[in-house]
C-alpha positions in Angstrom: 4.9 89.1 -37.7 5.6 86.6 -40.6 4.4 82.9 -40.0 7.7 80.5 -40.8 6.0 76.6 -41.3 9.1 74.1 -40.7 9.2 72.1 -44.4 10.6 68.6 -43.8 12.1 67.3 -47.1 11.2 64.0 -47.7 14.8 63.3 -48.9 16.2 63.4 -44.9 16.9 60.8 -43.3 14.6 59.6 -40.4 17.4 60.9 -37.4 17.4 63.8 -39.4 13.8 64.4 -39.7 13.3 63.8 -35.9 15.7 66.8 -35.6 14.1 69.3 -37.5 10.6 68.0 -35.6 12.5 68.8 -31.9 14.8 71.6 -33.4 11.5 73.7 -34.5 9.2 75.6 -32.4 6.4 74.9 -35.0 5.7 71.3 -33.1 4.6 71.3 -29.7 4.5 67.2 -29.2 8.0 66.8 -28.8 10.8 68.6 -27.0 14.1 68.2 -25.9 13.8 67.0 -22.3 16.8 66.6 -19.4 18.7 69.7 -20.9 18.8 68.3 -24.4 19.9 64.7 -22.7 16.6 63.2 -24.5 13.6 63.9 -26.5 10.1 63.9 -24.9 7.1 62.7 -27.0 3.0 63.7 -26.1 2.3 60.5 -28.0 -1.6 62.0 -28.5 -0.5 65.0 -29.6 2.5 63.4 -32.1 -0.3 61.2 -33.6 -2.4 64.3 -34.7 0.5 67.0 -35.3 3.2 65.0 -37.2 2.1 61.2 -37.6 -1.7 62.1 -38.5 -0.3 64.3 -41.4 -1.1 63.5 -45.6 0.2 64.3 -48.5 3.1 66.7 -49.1 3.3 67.4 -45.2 3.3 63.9 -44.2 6.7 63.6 -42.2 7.0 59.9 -41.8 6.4 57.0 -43.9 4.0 55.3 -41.0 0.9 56.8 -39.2 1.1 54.1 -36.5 2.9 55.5 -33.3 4.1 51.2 -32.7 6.0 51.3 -36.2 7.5 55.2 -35.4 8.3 53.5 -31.9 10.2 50.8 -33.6 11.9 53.3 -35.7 13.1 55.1 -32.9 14.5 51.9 -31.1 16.3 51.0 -34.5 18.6 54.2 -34.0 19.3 53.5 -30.4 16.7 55.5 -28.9 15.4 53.8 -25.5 12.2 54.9 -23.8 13.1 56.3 -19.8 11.6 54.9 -16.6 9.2 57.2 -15.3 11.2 57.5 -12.1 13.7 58.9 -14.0 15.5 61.9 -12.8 12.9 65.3 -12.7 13.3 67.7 -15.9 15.6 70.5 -14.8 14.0 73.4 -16.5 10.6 74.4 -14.9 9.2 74.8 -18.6 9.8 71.1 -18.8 8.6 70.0 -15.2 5.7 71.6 -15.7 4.9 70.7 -19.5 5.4 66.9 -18.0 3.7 67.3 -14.7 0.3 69.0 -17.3 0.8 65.9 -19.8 0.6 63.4 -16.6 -2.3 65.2 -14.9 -4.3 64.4 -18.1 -3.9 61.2 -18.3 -1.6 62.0 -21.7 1.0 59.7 -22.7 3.8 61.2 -22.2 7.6 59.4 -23.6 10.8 60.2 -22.9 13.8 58.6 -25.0 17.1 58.4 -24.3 19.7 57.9 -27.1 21.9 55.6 -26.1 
């Protein structure tokens, strides 16, 4: 099988970026969550897979999680109350219930 590496153009914009990020199976730190009602971030895991990143794969213009945060709240995005309404999809449930049992940051953002 051929290996396909998502290339995010530094030219998008940053809603478009986050897109590509969720839309691609190449990124395990953030998923849609809800049925595609909001993203879900591992905030450890983003800092090392996307925000940790140099060079030509750096995806963002920050490495600070705060600044991406702040970002995020400049296009609407809102982070979700823990007692929230449970993921639908066991795939999700159980990807949050894993993050929670390690003590993982775990953020869910709701565009509003």
């Amino acid at each position: 099988s051929t290996c396909r590496y998502t290339v995010i153009s530094a030219a998008l914009t940053f809603p478009q970026k986050l897109w590509v990020l969720v839309e691609s199976y190449q990124f395990k730190s953030i998923w849609w969550g809800q049925n595609g009602s909001c993203i879900v971030i591992d905030q450890e895991m983003f800092q090392i897979e996307v925000l940790g990143k140099k060079g030509s794969v750096r995806v963002f213009g920050t490495e600070n999680m705060k600044s991406f945060t702040r970002q995020l709240n400049m296009y609407g995005f809102t982070k979700m109350q823990r007692d929230s309404e449970r993921s639908a999809s066991l795939p999700e449930f159980l990807a949050e219930e894993e993050a929670f049992a390690a003590h993982r940051k775990v953020h869910q953002l709701l565009r509003t």
